[in-house]
N, CA, C and O atoms as a GROMACS GRO file, in nm:
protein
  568
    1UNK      N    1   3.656   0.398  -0.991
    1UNK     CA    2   3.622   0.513  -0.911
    1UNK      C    3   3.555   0.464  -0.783
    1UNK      O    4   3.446   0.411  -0.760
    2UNK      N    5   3.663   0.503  -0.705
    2UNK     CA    6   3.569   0.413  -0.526
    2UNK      C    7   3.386   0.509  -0.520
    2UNK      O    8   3.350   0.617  -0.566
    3UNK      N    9   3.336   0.434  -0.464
    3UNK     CA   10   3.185   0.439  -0.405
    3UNK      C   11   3.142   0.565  -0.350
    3UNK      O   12   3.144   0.528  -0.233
    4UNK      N   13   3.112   0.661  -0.344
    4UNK     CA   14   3.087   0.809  -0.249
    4UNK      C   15   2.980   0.735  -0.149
    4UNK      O   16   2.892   0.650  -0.168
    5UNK      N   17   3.026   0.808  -0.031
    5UNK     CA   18   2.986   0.776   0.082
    5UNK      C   19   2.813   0.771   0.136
    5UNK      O   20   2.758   0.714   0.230
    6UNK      N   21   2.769   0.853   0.034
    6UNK     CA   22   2.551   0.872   0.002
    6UNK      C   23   2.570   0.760  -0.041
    6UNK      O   24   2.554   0.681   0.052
    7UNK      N   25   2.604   0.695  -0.160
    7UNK     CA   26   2.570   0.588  -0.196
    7UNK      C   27   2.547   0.440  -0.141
    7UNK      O   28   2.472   0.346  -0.167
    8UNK      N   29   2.646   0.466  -0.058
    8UNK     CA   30   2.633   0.340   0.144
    8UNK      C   31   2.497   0.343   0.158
    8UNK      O   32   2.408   0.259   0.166
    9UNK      N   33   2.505   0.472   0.159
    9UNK     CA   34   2.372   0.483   0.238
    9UNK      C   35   2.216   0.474   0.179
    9UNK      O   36   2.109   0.462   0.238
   10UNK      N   37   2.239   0.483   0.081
   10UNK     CA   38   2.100   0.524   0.007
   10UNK      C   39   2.067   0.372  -0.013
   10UNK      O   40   1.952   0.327  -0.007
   11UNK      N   41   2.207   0.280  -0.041
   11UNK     CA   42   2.220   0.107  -0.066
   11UNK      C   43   2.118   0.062   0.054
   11UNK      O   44   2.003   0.017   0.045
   12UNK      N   45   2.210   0.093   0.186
   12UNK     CA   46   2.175   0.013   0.315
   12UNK      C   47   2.011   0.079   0.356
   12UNK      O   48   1.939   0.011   0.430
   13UNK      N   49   1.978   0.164   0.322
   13UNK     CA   50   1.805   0.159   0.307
   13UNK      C   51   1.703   0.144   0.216
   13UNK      O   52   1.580   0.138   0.226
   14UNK      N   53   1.774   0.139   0.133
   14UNK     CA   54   1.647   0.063  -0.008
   14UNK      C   55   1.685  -0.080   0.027
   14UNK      O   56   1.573  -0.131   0.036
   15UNK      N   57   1.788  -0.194   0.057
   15UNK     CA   58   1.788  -0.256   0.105
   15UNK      C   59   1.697  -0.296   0.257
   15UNK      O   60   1.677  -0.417   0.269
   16UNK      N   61   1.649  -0.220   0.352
   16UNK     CA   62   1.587  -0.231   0.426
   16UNK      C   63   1.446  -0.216   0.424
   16UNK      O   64   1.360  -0.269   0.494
   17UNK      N   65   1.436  -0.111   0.301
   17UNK     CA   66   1.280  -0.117   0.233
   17UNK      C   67   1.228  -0.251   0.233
   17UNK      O   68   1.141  -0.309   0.297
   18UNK      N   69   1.340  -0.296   0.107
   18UNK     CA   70   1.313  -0.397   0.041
   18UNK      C   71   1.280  -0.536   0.190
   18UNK      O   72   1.181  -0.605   0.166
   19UNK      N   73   1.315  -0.552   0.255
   19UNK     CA   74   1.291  -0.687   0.350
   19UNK      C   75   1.176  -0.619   0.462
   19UNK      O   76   1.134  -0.684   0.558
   20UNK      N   77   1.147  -0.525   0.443
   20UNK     CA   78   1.015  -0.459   0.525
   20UNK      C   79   0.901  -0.472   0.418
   20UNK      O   80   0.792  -0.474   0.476
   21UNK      N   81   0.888  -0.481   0.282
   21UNK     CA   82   0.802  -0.413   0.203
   21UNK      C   83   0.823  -0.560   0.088
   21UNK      O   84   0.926  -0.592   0.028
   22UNK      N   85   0.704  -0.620   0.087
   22UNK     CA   86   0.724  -0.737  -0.012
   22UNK      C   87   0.545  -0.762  -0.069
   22UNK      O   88   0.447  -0.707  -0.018
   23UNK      N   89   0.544  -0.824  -0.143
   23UNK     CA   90   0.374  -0.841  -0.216
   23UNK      C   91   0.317  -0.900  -0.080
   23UNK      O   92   0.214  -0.859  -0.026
   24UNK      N   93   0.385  -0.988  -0.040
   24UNK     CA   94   0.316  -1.092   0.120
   24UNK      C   95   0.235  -0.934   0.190
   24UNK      O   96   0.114  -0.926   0.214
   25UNK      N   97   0.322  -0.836   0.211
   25UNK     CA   98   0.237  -0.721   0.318
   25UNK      C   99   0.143  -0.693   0.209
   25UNK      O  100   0.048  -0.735   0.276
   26UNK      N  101   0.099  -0.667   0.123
   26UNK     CA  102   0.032  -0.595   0.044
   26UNK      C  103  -0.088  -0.710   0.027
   26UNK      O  104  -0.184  -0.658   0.084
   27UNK      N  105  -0.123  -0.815  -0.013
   27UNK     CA  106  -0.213  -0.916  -0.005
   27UNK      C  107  -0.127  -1.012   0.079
   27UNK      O  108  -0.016  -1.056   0.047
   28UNK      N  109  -0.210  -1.044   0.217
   28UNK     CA  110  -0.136  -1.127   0.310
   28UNK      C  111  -0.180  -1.283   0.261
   28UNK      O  112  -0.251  -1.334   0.174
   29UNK      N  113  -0.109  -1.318   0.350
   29UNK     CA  114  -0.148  -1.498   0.334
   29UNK      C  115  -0.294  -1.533   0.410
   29UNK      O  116  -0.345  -1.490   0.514
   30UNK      N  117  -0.336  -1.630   0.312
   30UNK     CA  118  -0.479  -1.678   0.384
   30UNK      C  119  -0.503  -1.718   0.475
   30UNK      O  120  -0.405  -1.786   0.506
   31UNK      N  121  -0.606  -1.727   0.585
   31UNK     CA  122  -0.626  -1.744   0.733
   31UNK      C  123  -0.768  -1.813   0.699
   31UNK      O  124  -0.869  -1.745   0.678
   32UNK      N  125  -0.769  -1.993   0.695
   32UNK     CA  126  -0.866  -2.072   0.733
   32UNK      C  127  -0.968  -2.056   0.849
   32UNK      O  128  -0.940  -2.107   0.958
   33UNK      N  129  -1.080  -1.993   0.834
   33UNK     CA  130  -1.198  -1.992   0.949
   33UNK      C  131  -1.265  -2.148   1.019
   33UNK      O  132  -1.327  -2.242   0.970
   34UNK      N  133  -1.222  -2.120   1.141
   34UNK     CA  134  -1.363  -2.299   1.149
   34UNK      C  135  -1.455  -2.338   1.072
   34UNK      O  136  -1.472  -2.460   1.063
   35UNK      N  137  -1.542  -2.247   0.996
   35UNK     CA  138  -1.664  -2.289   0.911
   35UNK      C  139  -1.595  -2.300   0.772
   35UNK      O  140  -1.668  -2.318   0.675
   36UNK      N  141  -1.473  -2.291   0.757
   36UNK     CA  142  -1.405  -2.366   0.601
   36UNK      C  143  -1.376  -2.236   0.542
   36UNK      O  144  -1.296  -2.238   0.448
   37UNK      N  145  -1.427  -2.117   0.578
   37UNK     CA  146  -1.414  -1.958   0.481
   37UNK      C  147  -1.252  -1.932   0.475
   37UNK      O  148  -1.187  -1.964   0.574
   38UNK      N  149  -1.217  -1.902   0.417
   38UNK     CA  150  -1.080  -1.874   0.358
   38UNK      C  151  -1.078  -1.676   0.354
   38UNK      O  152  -1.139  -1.601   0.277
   39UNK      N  153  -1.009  -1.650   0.438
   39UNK     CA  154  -0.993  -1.468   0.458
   39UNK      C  155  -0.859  -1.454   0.406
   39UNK      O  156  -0.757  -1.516   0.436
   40UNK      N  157  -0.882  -1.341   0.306
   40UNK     CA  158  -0.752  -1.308   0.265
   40UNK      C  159  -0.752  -1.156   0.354
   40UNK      O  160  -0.860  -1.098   0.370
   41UNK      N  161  -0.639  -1.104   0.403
   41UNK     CA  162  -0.621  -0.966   0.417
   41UNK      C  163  -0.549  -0.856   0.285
   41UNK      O  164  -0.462  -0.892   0.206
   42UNK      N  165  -0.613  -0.720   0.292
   42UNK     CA  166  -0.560  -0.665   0.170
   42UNK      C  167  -0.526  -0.500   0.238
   42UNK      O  168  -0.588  -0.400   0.275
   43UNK      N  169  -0.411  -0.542   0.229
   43UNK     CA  170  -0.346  -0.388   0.297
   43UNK      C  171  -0.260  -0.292   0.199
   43UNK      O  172  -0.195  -0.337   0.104
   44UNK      N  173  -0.269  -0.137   0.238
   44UNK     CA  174  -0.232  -0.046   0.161
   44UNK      C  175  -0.071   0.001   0.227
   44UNK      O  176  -0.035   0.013   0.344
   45UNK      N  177  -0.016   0.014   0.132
   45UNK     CA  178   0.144   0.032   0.200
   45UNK      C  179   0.200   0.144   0.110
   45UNK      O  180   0.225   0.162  -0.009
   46UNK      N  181   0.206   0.206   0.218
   46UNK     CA  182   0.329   0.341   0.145
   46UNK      C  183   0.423   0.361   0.230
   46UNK      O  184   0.420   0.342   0.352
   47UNK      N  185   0.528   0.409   0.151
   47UNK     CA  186   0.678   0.400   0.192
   47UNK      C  187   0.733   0.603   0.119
   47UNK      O  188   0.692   0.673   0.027
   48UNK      N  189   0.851   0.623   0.239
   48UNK     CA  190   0.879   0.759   0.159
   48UNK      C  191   1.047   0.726   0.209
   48UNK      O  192   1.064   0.661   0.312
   49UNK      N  193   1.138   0.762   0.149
   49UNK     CA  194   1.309   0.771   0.159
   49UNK      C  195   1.313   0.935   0.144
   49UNK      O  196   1.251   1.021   0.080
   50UNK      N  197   1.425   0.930   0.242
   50UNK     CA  198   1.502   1.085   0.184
   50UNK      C  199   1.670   1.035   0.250
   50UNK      O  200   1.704   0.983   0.356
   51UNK      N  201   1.732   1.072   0.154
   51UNK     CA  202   1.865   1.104   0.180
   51UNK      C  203   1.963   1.207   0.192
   51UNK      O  204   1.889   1.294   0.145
   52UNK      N  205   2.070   1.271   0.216
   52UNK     CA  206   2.152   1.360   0.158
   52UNK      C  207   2.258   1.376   0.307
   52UNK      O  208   2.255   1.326   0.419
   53UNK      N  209   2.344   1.473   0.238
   53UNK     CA  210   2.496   1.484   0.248
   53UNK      C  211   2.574   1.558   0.260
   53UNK      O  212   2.507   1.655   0.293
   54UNK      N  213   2.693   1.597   0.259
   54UNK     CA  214   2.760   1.707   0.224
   54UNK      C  215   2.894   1.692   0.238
   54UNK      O  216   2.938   1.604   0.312
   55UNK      N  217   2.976   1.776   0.167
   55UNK     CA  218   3.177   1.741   0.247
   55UNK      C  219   3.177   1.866   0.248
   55UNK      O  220   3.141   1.957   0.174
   56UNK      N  221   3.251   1.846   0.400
   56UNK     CA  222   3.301   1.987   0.433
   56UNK      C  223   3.428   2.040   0.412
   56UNK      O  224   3.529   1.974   0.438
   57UNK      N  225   3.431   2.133   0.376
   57UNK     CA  226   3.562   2.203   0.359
   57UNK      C  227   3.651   2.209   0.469
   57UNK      O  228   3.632   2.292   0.558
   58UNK      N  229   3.770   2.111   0.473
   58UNK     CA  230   3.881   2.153   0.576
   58UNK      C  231   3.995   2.251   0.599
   58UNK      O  232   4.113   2.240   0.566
   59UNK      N  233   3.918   2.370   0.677
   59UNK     CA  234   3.986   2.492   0.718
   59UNK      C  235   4.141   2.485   0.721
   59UNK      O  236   4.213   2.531   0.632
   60UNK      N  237   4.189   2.415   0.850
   60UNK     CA  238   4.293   2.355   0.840
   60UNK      C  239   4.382   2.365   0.704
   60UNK      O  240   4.460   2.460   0.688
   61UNK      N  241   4.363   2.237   0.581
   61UNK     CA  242   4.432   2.245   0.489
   61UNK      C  243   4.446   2.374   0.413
   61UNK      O  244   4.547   2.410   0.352
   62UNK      N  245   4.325   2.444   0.424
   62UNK     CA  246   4.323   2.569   0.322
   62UNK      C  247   4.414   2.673   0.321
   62UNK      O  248   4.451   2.747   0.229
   63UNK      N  249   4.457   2.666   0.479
   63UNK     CA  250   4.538   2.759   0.515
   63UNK      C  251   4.749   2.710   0.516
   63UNK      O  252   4.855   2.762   0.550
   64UNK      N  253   4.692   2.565   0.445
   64UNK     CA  254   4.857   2.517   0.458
   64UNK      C  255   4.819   2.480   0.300
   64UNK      O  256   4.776   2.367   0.279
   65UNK      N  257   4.832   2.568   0.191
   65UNK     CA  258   4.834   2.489   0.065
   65UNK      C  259   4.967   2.405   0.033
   65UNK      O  260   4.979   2.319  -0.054
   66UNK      N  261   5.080   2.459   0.139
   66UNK     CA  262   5.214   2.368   0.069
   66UNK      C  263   5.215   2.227   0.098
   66UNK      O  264   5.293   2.135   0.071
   67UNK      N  265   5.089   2.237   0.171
   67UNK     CA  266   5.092   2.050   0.259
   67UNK      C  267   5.016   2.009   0.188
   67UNK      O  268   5.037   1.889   0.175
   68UNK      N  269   4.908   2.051   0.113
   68UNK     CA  270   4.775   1.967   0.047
   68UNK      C  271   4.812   1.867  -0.046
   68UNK      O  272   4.892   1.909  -0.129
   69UNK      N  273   4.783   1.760  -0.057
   69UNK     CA  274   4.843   1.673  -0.143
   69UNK      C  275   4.731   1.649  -0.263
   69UNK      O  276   4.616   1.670  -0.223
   70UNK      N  277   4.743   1.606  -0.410
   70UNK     CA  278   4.644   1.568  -0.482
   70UNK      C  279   4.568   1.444  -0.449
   70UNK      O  280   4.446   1.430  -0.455
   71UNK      N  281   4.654   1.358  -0.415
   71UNK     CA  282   4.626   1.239  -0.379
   71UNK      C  283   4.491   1.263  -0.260
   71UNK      O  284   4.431   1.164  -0.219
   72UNK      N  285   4.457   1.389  -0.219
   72UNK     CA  286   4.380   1.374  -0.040
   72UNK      C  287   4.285   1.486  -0.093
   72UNK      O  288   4.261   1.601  -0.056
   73UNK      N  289   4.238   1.402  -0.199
   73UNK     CA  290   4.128   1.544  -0.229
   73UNK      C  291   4.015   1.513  -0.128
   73UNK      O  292   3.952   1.600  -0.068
   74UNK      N  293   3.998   1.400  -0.116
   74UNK     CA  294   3.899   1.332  -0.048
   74UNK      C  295   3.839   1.433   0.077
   74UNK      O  296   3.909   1.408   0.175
   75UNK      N  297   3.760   1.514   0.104
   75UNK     CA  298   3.683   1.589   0.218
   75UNK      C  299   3.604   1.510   0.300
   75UNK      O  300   3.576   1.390   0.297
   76UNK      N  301   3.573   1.606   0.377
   76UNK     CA  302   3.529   1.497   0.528
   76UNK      C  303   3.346   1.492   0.500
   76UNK      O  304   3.279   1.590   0.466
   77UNK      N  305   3.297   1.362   0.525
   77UNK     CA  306   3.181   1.354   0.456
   77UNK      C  307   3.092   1.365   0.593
   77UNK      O  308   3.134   1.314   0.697
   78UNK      N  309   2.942   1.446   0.586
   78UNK     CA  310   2.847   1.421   0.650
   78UNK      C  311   2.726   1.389   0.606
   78UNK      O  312   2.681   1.462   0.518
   79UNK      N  313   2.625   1.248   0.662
   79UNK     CA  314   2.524   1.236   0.549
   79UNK      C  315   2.455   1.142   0.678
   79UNK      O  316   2.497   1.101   0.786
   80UNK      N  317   2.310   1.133   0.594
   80UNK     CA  318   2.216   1.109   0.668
   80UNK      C  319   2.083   1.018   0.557
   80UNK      O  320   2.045   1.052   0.446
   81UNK      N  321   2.046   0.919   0.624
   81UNK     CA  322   1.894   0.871   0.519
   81UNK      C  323   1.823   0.826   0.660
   81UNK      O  324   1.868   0.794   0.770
   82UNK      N  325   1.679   0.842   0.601
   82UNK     CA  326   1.581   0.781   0.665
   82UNK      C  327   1.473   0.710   0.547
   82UNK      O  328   1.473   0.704   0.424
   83UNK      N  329   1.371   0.653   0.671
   83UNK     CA  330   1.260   0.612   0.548
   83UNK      C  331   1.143   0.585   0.627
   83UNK      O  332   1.182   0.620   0.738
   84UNK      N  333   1.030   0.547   0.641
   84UNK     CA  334   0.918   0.533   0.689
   84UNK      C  335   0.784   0.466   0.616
   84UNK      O  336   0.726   0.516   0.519
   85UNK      N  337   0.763   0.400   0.652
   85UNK     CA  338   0.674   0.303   0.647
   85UNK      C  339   0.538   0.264   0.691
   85UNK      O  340   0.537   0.199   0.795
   86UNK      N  341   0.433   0.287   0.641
   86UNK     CA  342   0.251   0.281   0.688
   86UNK      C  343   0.236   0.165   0.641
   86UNK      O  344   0.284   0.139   0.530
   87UNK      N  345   0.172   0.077   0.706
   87UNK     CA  346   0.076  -0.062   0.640
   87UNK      C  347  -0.067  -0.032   0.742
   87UNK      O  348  -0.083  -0.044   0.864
   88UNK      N  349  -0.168   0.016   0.622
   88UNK     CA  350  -0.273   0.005   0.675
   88UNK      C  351  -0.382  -0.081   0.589
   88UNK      O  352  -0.416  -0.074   0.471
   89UNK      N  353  -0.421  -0.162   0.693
   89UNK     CA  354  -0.570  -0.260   0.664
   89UNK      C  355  -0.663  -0.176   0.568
   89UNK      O  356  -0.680  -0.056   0.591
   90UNK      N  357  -0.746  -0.258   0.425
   90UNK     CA  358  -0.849  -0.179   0.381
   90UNK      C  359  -0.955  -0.281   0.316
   90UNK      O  360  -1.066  -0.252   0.270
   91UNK      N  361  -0.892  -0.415   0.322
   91UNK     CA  362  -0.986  -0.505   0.282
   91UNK      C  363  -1.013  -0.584   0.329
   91UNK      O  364  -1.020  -0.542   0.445
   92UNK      N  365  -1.055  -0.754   0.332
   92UNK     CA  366  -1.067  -0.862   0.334
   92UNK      C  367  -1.131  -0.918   0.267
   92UNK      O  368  -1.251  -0.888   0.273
   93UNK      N  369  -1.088  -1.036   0.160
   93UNK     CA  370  -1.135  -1.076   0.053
   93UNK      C  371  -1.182  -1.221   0.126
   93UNK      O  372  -1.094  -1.300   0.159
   94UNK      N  373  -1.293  -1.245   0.144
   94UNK     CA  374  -1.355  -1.434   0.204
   94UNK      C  375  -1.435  -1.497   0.068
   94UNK      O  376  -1.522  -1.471  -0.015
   95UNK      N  377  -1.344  -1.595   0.108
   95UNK     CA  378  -1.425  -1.714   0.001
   95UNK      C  379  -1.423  -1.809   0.033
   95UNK      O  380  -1.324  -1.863   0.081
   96UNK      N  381  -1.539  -1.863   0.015
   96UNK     CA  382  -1.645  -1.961   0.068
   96UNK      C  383  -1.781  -1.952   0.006
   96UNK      O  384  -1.844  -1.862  -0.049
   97UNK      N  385  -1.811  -2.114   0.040
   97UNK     CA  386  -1.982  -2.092   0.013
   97UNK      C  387  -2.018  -2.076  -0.100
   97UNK      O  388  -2.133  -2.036  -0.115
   98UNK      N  389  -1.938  -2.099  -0.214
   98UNK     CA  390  -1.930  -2.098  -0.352
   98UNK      C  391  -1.947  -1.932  -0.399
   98UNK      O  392  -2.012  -1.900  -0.498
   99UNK      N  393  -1.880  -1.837  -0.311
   99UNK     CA  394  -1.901  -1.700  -0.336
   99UNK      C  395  -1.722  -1.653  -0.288
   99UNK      O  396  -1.637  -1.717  -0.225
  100UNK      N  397  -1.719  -1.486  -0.366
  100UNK     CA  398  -1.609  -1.410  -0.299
  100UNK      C  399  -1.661  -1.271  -0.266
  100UNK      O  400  -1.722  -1.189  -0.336
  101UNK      N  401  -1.628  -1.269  -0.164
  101UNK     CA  402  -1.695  -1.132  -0.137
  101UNK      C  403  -1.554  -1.040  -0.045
  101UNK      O  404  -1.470  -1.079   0.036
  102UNK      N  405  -1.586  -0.894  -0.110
  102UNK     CA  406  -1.468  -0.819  -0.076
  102UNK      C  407  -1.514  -0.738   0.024
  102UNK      O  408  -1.612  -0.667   0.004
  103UNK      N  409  -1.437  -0.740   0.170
  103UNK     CA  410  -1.528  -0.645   0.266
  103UNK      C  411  -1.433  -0.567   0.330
  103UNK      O  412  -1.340  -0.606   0.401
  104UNK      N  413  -1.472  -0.417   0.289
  104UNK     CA  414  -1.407  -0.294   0.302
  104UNK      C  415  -1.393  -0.275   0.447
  104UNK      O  416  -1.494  -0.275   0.518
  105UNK      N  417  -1.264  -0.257   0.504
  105UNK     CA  418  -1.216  -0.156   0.620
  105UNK      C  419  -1.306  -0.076   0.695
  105UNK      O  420  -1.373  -0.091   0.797
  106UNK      N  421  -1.277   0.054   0.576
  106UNK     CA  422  -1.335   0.142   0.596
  106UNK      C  423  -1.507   0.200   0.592
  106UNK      O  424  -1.578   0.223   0.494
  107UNK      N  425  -1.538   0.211   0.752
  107UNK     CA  426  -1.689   0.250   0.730
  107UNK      C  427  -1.730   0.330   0.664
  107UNK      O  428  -1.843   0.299   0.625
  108UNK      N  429  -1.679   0.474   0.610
  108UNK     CA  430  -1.714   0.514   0.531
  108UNK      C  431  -1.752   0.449   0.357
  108UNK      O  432  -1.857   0.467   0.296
  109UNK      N  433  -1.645   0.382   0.316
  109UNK     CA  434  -1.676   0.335   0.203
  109UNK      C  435  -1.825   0.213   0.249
  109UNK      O  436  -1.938   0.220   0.201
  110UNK      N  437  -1.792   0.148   0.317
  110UNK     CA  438  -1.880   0.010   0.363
  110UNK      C  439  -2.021   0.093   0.371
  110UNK      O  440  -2.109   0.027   0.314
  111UNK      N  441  -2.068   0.210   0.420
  111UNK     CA  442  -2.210   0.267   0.384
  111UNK      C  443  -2.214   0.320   0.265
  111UNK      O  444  -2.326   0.340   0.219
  112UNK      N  445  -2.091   0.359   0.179
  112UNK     CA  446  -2.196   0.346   0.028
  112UNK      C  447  -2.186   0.230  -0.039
  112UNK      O  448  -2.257   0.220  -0.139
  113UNK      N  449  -2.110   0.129  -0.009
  113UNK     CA  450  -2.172  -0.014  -0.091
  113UNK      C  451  -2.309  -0.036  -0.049
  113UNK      O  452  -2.407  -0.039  -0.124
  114UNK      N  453  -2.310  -0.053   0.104
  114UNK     CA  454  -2.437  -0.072   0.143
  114UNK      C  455  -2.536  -0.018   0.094
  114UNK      O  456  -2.628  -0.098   0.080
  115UNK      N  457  -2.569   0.124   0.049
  115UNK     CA  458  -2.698   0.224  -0.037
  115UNK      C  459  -2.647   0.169  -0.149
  115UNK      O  460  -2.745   0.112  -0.197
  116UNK      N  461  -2.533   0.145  -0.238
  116UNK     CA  462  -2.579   0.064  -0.371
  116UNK      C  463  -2.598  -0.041  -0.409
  116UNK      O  464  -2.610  -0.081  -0.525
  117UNK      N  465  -2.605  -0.128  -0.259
  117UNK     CA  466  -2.621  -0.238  -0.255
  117UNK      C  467  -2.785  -0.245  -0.271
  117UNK      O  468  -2.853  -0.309  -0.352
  118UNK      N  469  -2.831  -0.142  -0.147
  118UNK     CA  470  -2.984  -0.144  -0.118
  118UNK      C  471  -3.023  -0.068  -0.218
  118UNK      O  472  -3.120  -0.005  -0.175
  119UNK      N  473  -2.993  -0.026  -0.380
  119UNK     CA  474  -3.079   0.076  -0.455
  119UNK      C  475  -3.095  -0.033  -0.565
  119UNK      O  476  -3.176  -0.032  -0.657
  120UNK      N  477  -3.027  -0.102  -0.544
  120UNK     CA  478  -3.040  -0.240  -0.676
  120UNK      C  479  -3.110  -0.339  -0.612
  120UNK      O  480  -3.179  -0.399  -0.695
  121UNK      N  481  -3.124  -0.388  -0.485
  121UNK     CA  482  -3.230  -0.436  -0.443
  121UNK      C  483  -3.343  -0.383  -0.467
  121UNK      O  484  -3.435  -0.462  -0.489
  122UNK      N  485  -3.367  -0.262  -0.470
  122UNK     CA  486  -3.489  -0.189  -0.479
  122UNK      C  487  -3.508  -0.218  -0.622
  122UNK      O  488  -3.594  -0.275  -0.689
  123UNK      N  489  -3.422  -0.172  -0.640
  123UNK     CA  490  -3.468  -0.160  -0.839
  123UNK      C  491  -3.527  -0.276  -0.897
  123UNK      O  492  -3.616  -0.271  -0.981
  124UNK      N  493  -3.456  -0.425  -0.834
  124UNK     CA  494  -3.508  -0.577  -0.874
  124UNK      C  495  -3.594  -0.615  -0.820
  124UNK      O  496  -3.648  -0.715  -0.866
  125UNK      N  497  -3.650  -0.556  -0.700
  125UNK     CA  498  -3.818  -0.562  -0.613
  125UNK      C  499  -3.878  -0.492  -0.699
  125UNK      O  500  -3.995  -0.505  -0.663
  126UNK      N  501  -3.878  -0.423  -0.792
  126UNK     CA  502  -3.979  -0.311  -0.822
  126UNK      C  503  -4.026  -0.378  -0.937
  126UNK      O  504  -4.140  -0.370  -0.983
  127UNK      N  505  -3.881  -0.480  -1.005
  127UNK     CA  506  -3.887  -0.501  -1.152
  127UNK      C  507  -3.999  -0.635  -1.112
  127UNK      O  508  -4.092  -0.661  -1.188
  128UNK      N  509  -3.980  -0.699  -1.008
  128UNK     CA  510  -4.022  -0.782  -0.968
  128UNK      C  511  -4.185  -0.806  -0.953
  128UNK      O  512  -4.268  -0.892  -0.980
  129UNK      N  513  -4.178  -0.702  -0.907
  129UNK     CA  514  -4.374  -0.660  -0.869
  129UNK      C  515  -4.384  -0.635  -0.987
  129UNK      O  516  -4.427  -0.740  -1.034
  130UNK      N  517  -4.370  -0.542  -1.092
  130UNK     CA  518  -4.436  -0.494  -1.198
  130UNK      C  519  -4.489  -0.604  -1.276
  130UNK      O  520  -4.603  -0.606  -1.324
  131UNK      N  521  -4.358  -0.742  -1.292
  131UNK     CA  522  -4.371  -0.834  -1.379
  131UNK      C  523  -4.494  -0.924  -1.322
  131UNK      O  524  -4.571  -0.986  -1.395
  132UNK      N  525  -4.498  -0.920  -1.188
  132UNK     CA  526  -4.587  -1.010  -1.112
  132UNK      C  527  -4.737  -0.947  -1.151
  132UNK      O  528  -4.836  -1.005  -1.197
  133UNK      N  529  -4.720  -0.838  -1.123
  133UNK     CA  530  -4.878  -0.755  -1.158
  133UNK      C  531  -4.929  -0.761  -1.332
  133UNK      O  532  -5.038  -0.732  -1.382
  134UNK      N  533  -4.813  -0.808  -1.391
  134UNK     CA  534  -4.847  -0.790  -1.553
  134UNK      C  535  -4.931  -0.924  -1.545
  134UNK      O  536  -5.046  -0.940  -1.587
  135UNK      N  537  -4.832  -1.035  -1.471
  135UNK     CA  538  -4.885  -1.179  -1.511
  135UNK      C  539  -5.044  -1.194  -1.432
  135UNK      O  540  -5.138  -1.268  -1.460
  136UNK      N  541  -5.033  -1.131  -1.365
  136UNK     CA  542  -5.224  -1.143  -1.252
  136UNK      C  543  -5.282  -1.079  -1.348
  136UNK      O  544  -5.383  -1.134  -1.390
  137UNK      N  545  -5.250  -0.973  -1.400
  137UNK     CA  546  -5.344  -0.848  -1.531
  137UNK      C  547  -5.383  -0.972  -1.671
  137UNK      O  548  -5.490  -0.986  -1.729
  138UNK      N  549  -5.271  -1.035  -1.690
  138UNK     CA  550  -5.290  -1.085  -1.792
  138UNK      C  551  -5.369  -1.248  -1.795
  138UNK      O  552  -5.432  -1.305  -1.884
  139UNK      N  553  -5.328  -1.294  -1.633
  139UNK     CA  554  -5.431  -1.384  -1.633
  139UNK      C  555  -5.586  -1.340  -1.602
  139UNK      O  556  -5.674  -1.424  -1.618
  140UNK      N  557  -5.624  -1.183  -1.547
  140UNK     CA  558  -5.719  -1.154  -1.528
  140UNK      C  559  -5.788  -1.161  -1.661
  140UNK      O  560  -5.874  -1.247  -1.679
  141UNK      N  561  -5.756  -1.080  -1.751
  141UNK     CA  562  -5.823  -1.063  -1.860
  141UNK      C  563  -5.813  -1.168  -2.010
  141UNK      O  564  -5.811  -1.132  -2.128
  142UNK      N  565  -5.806  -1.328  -1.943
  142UNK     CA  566  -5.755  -1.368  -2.039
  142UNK      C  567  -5.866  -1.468  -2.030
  142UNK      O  568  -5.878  -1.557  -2.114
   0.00000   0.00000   0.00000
């Protein structure tokens, strides 16, 4: 059964997805800093396809049924695909310095790491003093 003519098409752009859209865009390749830090980039990628089609009915034959042949069922095809493509930046993963640290894009997210960054600092200063004040209490009264 030969190929219907959407099917060209739907081929020749998931094929084009495919060489636009690979793991490389999605975690890029590493980029060596002068001070030895190793940056990975980490990007978000979405992709959307639409296709479709139609055969039109030829007026013409309809009106000559003694000419229509079985052999010419075949109708006249019209069809269309697109697709579209976003790669947007949202990370960078650096390692170095015997650490990895993941640093967000986006400023919005990057000020609430930062407050839960700074509420656990707080919390380990606090734990910090208390323990310090136990050990002065306990060398006071000892």
């Amino acid at each position: 059964m030969p190929e219907h003519p959407i099917e060209g098409l739907m081929k020749t752009t998931m094929n084009s997805i495919k060489e636009m859209v690979d793991v490389n865009t999605i975690v890029g390749d590493p980029v060596q800093s002068p001070d030895g830090l190793i940056i990975i980039p980490i990007s978000k990628v979405s992709f959307g396809f639409a296709s479709g089609g139609t055969e039109f009915n030829d007026m013409t034959r309809r009106n000559k049924k003694d000419d229509y042949n079985a052999e010419e069922k075949q109708l006249p095809f019209g069809g269309g695909a697109g697709a579209g493509v976003s790669i947007q930046p949202i990370a960078f993963i650096v390692v170095g310095n015997e650490q990895i640290k993941m640093l967000p894009v986006d400023e919005g997210s990057n000020a609430i790491n930062n407050i839960i960054d700074l509420v656990g600092k707080l919390a380990t200063d606090l734990m910090n003093k208390k323990n310090t004040n136990n050990e002065i209490n306990n060398i006071e009264t000892s």
